[in-house]
ZARO-438730 format. One record per residue: x, y, z of N, C-alpha, C, O in turn; chain; residue number from 1. Coordinates in Angstrom, 2 decimals. Layout:
! ZARO-438730
R     npx     npy     npz    capx    capy    capz     cpx     cpy     cpz     opx     opy     opz c   k
R       X       Y       Z       X       Y       Z       X       Y       Z       X       Y       Z A NUM
...
***
This chain:
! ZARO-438730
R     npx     npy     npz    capx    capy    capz     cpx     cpy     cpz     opx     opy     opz c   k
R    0.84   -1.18    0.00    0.00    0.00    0.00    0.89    1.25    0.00    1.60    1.69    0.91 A   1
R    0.64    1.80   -1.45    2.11    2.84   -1.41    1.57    4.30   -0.66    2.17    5.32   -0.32 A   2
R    0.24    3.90   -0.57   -0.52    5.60    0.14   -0.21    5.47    1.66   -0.23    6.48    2.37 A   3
R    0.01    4.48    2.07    0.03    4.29    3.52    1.90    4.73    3.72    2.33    5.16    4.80 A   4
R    2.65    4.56    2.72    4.29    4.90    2.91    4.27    6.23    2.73    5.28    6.87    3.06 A   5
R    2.78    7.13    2.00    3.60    8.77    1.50    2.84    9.38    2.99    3.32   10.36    3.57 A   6
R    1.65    8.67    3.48    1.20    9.17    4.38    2.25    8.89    5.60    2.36    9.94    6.24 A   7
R    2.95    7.99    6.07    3.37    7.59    6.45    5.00    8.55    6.92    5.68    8.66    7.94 A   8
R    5.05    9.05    5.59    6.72   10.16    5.71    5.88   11.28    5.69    6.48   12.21    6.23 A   9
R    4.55   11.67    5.25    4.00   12.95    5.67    4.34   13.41    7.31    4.98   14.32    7.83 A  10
R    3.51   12.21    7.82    3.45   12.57    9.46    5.03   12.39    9.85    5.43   13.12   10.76 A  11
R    5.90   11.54    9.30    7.44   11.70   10.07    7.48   13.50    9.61    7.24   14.42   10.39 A  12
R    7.79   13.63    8.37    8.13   15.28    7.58    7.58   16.02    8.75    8.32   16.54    9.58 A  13
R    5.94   16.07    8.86    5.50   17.10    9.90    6.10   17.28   11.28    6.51   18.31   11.82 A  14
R    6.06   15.95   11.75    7.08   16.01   13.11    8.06   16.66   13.22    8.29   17.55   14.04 A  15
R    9.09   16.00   11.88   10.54   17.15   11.85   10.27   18.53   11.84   10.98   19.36   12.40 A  16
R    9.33   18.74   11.26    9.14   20.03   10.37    8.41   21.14   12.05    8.66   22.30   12.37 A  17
R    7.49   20.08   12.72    7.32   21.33   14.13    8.60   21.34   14.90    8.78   22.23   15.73 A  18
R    9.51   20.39   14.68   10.37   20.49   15.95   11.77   21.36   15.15   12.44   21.99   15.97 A  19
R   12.18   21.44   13.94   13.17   22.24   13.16   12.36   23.70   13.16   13.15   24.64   13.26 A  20
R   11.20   24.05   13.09   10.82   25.21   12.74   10.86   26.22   14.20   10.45   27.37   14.07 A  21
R   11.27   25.84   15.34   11.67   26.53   16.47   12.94   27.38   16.09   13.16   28.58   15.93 A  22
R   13.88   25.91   15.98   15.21   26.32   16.12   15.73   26.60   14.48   16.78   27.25   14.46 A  23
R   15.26   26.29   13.27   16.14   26.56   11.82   15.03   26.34   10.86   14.72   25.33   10.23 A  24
R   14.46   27.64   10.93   12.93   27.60   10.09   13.59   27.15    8.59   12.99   26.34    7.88 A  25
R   14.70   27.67    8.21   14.94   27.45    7.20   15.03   25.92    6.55   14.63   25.35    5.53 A  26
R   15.69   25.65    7.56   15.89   23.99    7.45   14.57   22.86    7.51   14.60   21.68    7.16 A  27
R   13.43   23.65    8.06   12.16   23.41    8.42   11.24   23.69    6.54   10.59   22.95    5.79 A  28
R   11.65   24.92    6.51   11.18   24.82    4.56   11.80   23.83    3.81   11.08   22.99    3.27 A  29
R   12.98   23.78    3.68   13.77   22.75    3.11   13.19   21.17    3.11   12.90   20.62    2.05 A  30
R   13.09   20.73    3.96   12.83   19.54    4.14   11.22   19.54    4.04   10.80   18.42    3.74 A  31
R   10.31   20.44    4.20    9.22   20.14    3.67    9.05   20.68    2.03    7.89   20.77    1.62 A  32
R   10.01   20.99    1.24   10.27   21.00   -0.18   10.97   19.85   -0.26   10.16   18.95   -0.07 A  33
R   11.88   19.46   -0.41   12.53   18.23   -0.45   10.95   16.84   -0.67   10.43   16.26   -1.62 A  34
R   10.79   16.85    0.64    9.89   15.62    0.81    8.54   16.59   -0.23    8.28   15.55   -0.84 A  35
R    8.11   17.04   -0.51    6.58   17.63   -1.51    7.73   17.06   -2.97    7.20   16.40   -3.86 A  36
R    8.66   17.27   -3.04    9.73   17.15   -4.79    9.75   15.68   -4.46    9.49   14.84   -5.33 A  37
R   10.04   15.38   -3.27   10.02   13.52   -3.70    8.88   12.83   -3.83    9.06   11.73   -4.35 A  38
R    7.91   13.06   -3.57    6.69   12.68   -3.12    5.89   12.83   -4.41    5.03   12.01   -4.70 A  39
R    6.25   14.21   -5.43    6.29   14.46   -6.65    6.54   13.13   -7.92    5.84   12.58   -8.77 A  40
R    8.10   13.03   -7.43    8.94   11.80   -8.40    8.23   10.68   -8.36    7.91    9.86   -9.22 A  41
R    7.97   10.81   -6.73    7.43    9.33   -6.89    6.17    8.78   -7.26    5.81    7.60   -7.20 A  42
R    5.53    9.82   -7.65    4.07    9.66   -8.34    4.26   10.11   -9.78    3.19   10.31  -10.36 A  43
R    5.63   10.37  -10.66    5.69   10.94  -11.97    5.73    9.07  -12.42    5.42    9.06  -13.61 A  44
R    5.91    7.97  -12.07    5.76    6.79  -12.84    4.12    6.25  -12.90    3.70    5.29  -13.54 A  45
R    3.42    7.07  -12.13    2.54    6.56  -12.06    1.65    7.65  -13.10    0.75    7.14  -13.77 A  46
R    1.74    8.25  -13.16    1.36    9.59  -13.76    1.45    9.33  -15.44    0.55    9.61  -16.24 A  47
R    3.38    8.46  -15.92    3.28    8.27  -16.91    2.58    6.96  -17.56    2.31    6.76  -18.75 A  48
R    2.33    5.98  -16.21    1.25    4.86  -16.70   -0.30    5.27  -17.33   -0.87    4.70  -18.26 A  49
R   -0.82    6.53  -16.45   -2.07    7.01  -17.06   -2.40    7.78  -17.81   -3.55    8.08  -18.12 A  50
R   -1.19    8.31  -18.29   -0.85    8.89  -19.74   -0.98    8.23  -20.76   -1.69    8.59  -21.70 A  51
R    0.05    6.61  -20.71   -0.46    5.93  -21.78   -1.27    4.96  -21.94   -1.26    4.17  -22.89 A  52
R   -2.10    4.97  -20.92   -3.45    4.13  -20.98   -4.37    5.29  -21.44   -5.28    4.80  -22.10 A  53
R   -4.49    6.63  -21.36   -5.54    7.26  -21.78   -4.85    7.61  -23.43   -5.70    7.71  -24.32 A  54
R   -3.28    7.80  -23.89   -3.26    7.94  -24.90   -3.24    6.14  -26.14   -2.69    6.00  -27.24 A  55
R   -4.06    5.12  -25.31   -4.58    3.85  -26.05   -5.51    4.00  -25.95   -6.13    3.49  -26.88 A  56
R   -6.32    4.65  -25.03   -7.60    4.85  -25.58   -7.87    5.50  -26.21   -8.47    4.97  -27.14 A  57
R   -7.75    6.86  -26.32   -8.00    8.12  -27.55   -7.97    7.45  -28.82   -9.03    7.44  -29.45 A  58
R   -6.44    6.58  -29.56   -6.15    5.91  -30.29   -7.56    5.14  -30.84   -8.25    5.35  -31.84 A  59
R   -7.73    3.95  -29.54   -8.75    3.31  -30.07  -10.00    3.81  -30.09  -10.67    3.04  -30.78 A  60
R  -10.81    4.93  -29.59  -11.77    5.11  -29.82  -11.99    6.72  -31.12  -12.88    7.56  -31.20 A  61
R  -10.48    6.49  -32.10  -10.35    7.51  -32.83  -10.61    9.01  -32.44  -11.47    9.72  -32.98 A  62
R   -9.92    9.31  -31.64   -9.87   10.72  -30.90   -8.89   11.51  -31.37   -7.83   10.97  -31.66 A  63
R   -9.02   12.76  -31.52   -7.37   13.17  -32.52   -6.12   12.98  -30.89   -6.39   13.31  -29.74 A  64
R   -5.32   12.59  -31.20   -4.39   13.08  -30.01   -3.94   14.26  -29.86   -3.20   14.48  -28.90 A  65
R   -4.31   15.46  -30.90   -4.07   16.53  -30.40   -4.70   17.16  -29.24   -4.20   17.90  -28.40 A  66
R   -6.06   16.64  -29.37   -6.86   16.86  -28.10   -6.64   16.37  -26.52   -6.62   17.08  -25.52 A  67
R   -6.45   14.51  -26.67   -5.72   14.48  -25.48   -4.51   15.37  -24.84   -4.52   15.85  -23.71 A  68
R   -3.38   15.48  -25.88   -2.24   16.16  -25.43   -2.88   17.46  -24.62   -2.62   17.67  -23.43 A  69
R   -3.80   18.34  -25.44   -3.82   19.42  -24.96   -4.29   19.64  -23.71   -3.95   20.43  -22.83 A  70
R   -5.31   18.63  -23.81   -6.49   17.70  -22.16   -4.89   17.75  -20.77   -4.59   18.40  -19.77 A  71
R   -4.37   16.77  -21.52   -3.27   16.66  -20.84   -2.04   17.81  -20.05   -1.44   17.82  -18.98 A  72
R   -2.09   18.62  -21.13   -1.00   19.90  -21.07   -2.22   20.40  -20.15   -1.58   20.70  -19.14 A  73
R   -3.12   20.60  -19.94   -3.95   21.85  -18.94   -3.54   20.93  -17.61   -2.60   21.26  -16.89 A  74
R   -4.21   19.94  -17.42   -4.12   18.98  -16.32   -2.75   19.18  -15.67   -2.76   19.81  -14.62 A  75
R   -1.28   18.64  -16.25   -0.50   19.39  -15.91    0.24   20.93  -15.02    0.80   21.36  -14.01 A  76
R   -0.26   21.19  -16.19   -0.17   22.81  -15.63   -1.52   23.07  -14.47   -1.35   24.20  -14.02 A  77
R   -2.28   22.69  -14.09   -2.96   23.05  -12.96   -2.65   22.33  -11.67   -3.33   22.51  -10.65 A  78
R   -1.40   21.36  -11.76   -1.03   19.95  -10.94   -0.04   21.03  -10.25    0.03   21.42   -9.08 A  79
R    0.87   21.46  -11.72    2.58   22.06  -11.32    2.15   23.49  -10.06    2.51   23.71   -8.91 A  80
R    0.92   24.43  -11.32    1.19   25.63  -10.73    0.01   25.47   -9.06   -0.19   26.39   -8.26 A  81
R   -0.49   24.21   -8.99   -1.09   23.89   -7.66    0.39   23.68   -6.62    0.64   24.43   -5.68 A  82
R    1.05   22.77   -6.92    2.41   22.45   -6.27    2.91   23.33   -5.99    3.33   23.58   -4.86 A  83
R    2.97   23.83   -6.71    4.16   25.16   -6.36    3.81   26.05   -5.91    4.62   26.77   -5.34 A  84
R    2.03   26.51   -5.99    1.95   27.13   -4.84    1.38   26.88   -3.16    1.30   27.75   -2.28 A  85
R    1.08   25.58   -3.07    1.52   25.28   -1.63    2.98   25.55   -1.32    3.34   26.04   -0.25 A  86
R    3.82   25.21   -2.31    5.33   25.22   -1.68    5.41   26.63   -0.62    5.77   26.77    0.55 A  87
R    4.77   27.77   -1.91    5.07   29.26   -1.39    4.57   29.60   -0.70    5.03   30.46    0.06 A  88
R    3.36   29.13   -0.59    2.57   29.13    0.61    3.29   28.88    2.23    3.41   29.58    3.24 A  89
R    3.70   27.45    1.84    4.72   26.90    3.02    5.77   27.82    3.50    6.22   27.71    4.64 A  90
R    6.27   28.92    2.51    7.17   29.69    3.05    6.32   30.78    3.57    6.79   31.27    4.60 A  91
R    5.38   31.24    3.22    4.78   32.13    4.29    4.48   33.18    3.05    4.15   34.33    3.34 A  92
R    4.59   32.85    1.94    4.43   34.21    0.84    2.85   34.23    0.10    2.75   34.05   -1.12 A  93
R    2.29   34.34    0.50    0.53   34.25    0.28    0.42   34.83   -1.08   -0.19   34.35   -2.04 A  94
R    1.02   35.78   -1.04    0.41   36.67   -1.84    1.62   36.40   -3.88    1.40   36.90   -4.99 A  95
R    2.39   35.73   -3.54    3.04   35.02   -4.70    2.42   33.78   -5.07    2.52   33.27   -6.19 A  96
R    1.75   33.26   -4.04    1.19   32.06   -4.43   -0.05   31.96   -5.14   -0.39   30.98   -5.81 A  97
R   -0.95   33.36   -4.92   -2.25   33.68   -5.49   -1.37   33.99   -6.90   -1.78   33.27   -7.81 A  98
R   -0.67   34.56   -7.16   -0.23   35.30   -8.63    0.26   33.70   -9.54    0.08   33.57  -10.75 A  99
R    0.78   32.79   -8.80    1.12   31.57   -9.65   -0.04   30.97   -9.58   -0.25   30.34  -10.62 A 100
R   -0.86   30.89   -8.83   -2.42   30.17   -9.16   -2.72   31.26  -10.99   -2.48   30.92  -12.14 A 101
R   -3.12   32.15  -10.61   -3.63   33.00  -11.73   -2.56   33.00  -12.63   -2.77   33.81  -13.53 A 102
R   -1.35   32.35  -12.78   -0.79   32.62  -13.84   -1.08   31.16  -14.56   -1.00   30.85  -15.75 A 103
R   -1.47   30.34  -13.35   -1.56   28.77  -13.86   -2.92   29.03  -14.64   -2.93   28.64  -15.81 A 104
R   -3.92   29.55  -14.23   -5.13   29.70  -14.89   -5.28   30.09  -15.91   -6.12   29.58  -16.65 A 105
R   -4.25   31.47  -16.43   -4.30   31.84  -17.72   -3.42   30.72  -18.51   -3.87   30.21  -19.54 A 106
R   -2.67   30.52  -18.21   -2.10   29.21  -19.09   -2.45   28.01  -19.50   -1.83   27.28  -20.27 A 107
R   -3.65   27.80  -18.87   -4.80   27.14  -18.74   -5.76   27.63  -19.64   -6.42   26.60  -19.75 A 108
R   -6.23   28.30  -20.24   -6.79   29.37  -20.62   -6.33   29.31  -22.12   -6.98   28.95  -23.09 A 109
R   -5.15   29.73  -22.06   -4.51   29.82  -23.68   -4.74   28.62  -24.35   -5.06   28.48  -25.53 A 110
R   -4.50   27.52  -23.24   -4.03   26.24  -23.83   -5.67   25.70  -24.45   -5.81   25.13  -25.54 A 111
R   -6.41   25.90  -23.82   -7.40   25.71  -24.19   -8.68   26.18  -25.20   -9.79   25.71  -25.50 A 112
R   -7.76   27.53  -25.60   -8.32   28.00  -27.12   -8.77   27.49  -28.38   -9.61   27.94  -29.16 A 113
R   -7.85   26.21  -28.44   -7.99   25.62  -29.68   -9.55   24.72  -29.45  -10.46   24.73  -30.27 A 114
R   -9.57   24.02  -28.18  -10.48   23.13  -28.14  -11.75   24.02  -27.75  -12.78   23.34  -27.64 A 115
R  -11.86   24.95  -27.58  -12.95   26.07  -27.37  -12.99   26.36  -28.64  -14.21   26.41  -28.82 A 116
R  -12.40   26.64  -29.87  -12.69   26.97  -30.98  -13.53   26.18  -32.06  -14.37   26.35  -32.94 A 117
R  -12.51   24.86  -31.22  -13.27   23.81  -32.41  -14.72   23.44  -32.07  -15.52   23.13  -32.96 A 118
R  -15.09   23.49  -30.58  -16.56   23.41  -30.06  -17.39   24.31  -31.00  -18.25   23.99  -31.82 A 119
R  -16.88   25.57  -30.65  -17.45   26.72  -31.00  -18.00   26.38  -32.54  -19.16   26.29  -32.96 A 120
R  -16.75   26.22  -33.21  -17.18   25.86  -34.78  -18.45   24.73  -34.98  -19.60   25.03  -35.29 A 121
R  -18.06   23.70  -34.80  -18.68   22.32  -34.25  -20.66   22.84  -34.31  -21.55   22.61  -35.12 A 122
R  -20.59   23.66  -32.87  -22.12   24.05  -32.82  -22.34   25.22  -34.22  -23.39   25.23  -34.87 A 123
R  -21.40   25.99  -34.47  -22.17   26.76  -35.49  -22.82   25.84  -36.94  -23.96   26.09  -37.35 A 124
R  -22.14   25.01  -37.47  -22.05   24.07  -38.36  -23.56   23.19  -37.85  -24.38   22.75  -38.65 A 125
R  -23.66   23.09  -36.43  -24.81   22.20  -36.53  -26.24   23.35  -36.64  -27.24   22.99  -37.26 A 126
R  -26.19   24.58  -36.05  -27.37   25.48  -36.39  -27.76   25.44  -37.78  -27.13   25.54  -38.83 A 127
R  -29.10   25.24  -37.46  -29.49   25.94  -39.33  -29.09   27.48  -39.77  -28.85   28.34  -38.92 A 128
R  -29.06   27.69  -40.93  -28.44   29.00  -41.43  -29.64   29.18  -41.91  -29.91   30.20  -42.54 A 129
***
């Protein structure tokens, strides 16, 4: 049960993390970045298993893969710029962490133009003229 090992170094991390943050706050961020970046890695194999089970399905149920990718590229980017801003959060910077949320959103946003376009087209084509 690999959820019971991340939960498992969560609660060790937190322990360290109240008893370092007295005496070497710094060392107290550190190690709760460290363990969020490993904890990261160690879910990027699993991450790339459901990548290519959803890019065999697209395949087989004739889906363009441009669409997954792009499905994919948002998902991503709302994972990273979520991560990263707990990190900043964790350091105490609130107000950098709202600006990487909203920067994750517009990037989110762009990425998703194309497949908003093609909807868009899609329904005009089905209205009568």
């Amino acid at each position: 049960m690999e959820i019971i090992q991340i939960v498992g170094l969560g609660f060790i991390v937190t322990v360290l993390t109240l008893i370092l943050k007295e005496q070497k706050p710094l060392f107290a961020f550190l190690l709760v970045t460290v363990t969020g970046l490993f904890i990261f890695l160690f879910l990027i194999e699993k991450i790339s298993a459901i990548i290519e089970i959803l890019e065999q399905l697209a395949q087989a149920s004739g889906i363009k893969t441009i669409f997954l990718k792009t499905i994919l590229k948002i998902i991503g980017i709302a994972y990273i710029a979520e991560f990263g801003a707990q990190i900043i959060r964790d350091a105490g910077q609130e107000s950098i962490a709202s600006k990487v949320e909203l920067a994750g959103k517009v990037l989110i946003m762009v990425m998703a133009i194309p497949i908003i376009s093609i909807i868009i087209e899609t329904v005009i084509q089905l209205l009568p003229v």
